[in-house]
C-alpha positions in Angstrom: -44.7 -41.7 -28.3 -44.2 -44.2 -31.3 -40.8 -45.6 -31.9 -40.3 -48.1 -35.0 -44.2 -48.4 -35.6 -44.7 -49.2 -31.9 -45.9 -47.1 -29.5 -43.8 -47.2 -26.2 -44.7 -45.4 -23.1 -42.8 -42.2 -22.1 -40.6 -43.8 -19.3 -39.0 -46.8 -21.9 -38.6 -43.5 -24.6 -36.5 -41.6 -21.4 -34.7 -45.1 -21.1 -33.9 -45.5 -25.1 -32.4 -41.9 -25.0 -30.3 -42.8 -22.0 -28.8 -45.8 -23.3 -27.7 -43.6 -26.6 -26.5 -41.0 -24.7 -24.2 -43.4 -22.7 -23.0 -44.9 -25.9 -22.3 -41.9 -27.5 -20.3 -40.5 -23.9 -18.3 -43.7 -24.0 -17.8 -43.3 -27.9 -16.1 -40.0 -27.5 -14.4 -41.1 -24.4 -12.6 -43.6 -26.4 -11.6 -41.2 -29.2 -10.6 -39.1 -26.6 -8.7 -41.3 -24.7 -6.8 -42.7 -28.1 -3.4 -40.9 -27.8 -0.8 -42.4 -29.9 0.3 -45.9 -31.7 0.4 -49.2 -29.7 3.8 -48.4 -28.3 2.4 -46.1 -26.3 -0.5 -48.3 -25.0 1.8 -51.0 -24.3 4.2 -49.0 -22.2 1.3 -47.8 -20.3 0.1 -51.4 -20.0 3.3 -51.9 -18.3 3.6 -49.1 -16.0 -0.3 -50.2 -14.9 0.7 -54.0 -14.1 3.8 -52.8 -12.1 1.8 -50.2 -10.2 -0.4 -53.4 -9.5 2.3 -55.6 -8.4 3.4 -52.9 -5.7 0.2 -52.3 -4.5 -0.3 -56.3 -4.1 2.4 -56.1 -1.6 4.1 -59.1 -4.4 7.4 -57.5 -4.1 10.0 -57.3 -1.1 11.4 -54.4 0.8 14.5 -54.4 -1.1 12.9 -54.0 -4.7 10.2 -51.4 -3.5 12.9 -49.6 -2.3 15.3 -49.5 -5.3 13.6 -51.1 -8.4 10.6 -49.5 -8.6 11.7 -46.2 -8.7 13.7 -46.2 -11.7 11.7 -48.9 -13.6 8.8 -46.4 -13.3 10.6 -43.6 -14.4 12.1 -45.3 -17.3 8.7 -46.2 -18.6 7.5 -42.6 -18.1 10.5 -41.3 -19.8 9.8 -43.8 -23.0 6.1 -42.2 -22.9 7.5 -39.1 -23.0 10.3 -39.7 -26.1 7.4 -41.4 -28.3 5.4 -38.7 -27.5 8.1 -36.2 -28.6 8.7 -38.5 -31.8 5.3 -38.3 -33.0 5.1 -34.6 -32.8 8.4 -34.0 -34.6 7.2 -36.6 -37.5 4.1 -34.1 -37.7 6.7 -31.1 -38.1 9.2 -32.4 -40.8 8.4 -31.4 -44.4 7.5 -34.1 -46.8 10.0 -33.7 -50.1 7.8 -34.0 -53.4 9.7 -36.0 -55.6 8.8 -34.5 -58.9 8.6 -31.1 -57.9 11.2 -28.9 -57.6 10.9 -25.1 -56.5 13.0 -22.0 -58.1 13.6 -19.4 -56.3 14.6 -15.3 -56.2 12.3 -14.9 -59.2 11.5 -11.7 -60.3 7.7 -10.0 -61.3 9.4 -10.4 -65.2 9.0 -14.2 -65.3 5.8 -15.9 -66.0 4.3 -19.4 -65.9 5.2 -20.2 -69.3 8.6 -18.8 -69.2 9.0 -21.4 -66.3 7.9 -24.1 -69.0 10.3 -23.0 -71.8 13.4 -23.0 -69.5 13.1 -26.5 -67.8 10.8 -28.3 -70.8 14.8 -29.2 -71.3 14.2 -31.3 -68.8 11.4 -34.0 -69.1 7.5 -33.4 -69.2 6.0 -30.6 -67.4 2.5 -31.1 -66.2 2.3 -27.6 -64.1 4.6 -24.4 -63.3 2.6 -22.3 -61.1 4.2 -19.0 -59.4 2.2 -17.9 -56.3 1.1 -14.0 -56.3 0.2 -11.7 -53.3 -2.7 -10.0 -52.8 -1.3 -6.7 -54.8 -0.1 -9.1 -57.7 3.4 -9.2 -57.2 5.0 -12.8 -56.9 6.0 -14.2 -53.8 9.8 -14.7 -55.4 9.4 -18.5 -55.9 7.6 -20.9 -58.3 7.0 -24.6 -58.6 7.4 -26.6 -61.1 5.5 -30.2 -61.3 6.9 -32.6 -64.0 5.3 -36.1 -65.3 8.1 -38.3 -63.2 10.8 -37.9 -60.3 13.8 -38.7 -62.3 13.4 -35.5 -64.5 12.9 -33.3 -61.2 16.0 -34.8 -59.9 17.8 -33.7 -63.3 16.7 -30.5 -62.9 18.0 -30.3 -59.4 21.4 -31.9 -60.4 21.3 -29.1 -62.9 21.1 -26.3 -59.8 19.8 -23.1 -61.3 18.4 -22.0 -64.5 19.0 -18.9 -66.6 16.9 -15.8 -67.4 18.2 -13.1 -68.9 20.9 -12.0 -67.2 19.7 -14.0 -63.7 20.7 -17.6 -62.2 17.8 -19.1 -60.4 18.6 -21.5 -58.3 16.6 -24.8 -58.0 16.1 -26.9 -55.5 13.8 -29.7 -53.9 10.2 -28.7 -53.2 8.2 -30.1 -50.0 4.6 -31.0 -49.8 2.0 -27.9 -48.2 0.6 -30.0 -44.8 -2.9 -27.9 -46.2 
């Protein structure tokens, strides 16, 4: 077999293959085995050197007894919180700053209708209204202006008028998509 214009016997091939195989494994392993922030390593860190120090036999009766215990469970329990921190954070809704969303809109208003009512406002770079699959609106719209502080005016403002309807505005949040 040749390998990089040389040709190598079939045991040394089997060998390269191995040794890229085991890099690979320990690659993924190491993906795999990376869980959170540093926090969480470093409390794991810890609970590993006082596991160590029991097993050395470095502590007396008296702290094996009482110390270890609840020093191990506290460290577990900090695992645990972070943990549950970093899970909420992935839940929470990111606000848009210079979007704002109105709502109970019927199938009478369009796009542009969206424009004329809150051009009042500041620069409009988008005003989008989602639709279902039989055409119908969903009932909301989104409306992206050029900066934040004209959003917030809009929002300040709290609902905008069509025909004889008030629809209220209000702070849109990023899609996680």
């Amino acid at each position: 077999m040749q390998s990089e214009n040389v040709w190598t016997p079939y045991y040394e091939v089997n060998f390269i293959e191995l040794d890229f195989k085991e890099k690979m494994m320990a690659k993924q392993a190491e993906k795999a085995a990376d869980v959170g922030g540093t926090e969480v390593k470093e409390l794991e860190k810890q609970l590993k050197e006082h596991d160590e120090k029991v097993k050395a036999g470095l502590q007396d009766a008296k702290d094996i007894a009482m110390g270890i215990k609840t020093k191990k469970f506290n460290i577990q329990d900090k695992l645990r919180e972070l943990k549950k921190k970093e899970e909420i954070d992935e839940n929470t809704p990111v606000i848009d700053p210079k979007t704002v969303k109105i709502r109970n809109i019927n199938n009478e208003v369009k796009e542009d209708d969206l424009r004329e009512l809150l051009a009042e406002f500041g620069v409009i770079l988008r005003a989008r209204i989602p639709m279902n699959e039989d055409g119908t609106n969903k009932g909301i719209g989104f409306v992206t202006f050029k900066d934040a502080e004209s959003a917030t005016k809009a929002i300040d403002y709290g609902f905008m008028k069509y025909d004889y309807y008030e629809l209220p505005i209000e702070r849109a949040t990023q899609s996680k998509a």
